[in-house]
VOMI-587759 format. One record per residue (C-alpha): residue number from 1; residue in three letters; x, y, z. Coordinates in pm, 1 decimal, m for minus. Example, Ala and Ser with C-alpha at 12.3 -4.5 7.8 and 13.67 -1.06 7.14 Angstrom:
<pts>
[pt 1; ALA; [1230.0; m450.0; 780.0]]
[pt 2; SER; [1367.0; m106.0; 714.0]]
</pts>
This chain:
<pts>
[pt 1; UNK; [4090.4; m9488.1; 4726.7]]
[pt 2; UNK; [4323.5; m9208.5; 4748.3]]
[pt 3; UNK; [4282.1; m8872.5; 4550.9]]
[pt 4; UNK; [4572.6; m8685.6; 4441.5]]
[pt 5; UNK; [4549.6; m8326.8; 4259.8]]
[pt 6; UNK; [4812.2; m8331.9; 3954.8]]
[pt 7; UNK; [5011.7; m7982.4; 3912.7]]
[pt 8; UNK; [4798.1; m7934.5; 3634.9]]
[pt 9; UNK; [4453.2; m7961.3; 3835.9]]
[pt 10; UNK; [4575.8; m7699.5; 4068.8]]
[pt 11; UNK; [4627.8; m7501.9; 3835.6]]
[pt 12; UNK; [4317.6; m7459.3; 3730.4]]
[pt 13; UNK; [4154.3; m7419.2; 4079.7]]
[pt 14; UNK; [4364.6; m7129.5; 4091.4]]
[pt 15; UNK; [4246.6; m6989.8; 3775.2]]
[pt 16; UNK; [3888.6; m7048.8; 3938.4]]
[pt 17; UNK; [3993.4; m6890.7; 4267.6]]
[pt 18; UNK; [4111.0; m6584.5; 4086.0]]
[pt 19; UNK; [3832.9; m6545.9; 3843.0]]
[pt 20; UNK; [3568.9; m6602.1; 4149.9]]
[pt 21; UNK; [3737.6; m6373.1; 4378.4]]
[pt 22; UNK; [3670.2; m6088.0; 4102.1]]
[pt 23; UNK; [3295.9; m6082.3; 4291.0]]
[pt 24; UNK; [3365.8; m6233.0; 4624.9]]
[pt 25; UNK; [3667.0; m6382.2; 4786.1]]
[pt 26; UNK; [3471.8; m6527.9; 5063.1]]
[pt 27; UNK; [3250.6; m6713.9; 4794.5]]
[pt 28; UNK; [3582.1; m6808.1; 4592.1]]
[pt 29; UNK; [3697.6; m6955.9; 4902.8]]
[pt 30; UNK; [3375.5; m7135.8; 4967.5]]
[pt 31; UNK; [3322.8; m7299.2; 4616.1]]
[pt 32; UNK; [3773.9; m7387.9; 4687.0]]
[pt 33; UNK; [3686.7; m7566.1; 4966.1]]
[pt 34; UNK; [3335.2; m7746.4; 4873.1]]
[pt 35; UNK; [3496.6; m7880.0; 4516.6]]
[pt 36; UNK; [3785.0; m8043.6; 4689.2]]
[pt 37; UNK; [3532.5; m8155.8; 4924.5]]
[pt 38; UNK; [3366.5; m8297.1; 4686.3]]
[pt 39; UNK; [3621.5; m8434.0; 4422.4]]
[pt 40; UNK; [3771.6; m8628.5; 4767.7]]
[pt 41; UNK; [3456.0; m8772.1; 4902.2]]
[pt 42; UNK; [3309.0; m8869.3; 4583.7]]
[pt 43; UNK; [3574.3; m9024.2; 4397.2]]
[pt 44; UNK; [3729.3; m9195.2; 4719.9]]
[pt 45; UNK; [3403.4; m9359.0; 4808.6]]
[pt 46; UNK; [3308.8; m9412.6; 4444.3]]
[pt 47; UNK; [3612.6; m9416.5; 4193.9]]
[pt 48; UNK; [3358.2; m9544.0; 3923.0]]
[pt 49; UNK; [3094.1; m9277.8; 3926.3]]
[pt 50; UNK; [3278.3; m9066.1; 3649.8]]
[pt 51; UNK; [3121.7; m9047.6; 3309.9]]
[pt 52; UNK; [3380.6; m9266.0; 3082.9]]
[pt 53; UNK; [3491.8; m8925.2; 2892.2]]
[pt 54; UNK; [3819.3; m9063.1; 2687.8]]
[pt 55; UNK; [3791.5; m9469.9; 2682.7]]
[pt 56; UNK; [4130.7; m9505.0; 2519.5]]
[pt 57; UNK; [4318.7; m9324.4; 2795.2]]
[pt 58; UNK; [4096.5; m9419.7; 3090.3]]
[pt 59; UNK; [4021.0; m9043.6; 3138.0]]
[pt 60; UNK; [3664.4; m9001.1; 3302.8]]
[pt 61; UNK; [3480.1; m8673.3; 3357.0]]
[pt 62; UNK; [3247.7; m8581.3; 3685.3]]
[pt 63; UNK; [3011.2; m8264.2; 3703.5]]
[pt 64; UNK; [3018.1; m8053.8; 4018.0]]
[pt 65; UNK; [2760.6; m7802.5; 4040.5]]
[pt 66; UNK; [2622.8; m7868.9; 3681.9]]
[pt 67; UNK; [2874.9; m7674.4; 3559.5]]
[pt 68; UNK; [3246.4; m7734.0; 3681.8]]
[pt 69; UNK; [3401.8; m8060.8; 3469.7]]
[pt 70; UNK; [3669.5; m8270.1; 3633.8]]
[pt 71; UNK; [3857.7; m8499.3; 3479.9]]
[pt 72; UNK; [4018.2; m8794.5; 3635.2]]
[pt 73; UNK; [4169.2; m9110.3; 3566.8]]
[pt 74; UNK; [4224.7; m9398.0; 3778.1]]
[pt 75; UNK; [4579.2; m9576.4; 3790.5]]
[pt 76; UNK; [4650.6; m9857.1; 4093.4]]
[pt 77; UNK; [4496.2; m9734.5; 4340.5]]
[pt 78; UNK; [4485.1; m9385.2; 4278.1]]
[pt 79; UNK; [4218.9; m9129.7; 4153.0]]
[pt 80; UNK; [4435.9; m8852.7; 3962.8]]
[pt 81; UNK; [4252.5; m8537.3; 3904.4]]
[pt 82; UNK; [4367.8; m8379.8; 3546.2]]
[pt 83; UNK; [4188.6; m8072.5; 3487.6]]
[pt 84; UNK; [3898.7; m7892.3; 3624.9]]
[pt 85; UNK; [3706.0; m7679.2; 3380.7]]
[pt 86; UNK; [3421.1; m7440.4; 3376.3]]
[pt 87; UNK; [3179.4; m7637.2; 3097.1]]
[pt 88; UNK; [3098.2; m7283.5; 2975.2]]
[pt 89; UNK; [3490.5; m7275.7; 2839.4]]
[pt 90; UNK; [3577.7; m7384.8; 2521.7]]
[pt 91; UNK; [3894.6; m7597.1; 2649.5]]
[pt 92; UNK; [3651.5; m7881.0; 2686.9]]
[pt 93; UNK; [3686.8; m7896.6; 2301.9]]
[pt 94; UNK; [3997.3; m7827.0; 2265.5]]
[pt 95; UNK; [4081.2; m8126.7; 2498.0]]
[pt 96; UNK; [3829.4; m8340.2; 2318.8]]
[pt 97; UNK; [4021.5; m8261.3; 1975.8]]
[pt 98; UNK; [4360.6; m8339.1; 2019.2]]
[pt 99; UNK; [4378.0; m8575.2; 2339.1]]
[pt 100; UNK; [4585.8; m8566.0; 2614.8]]
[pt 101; UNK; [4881.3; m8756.1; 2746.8]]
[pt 102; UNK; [4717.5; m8810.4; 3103.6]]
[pt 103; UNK; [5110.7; m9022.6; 3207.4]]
[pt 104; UNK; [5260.5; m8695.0; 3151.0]]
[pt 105; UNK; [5005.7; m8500.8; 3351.4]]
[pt 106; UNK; [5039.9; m8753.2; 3644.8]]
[pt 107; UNK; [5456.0; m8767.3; 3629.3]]
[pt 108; UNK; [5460.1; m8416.0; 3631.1]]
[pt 109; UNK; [5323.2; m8424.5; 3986.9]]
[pt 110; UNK; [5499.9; m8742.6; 4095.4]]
[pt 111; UNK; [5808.4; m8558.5; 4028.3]]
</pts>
């Protein structure tokens, strides 16, 4: 399956990138390169293995490093990454609370 990165999932490995780099840039590029690693080997092999986060809007949530949530959902045959979140952040509950329009997310980087 292929794994695309919306606008909105870059963003926030950017905000990662430039929080890490605060203490090391070589380990900021390190974790950059082992999470895409990771969100692209895992989900391509196994689209499935996400923890059904948001049943309504097909949004499902994987743990990297018991810490870093990403979200995904799955449309065709496509694995689009939403957001990828520190789980010490409170934006986790902010998401939970009022949703989010995953079609918008995804047309945003289509377009």
């Amino acid at each position: 399956m292929k794994v695309f990165l919306t606008q909105t999932a870059e963003d926030c490995l950017w905000a990662i990138w430039d929080h890490d780099r605060l203490y090391s840039e070589t380990l900021a590029d390190a974790f950059q390169r082992d999470v895409d690693r990771f969100i692209r080997d895992t989900i391509s092999a196994n689209p499935e293995i996400g923890h059904v986060w948001h049943a309504p809007r097909g949004i499902r949530r994987l743990i990297f490093r018991r810490r870093h949530n990403i979200f995904y959902t799955l449309r065709d045959d496509v694995a689009w990454i939403l957001f990828i979140f520190d789980g010490r952040m409170d934006i986790n509950q902010e998401i939970a609370a009022s949703g989010l329009d995953a079609e918008a997310l995804i047309g945003r980087s289509e377009g």
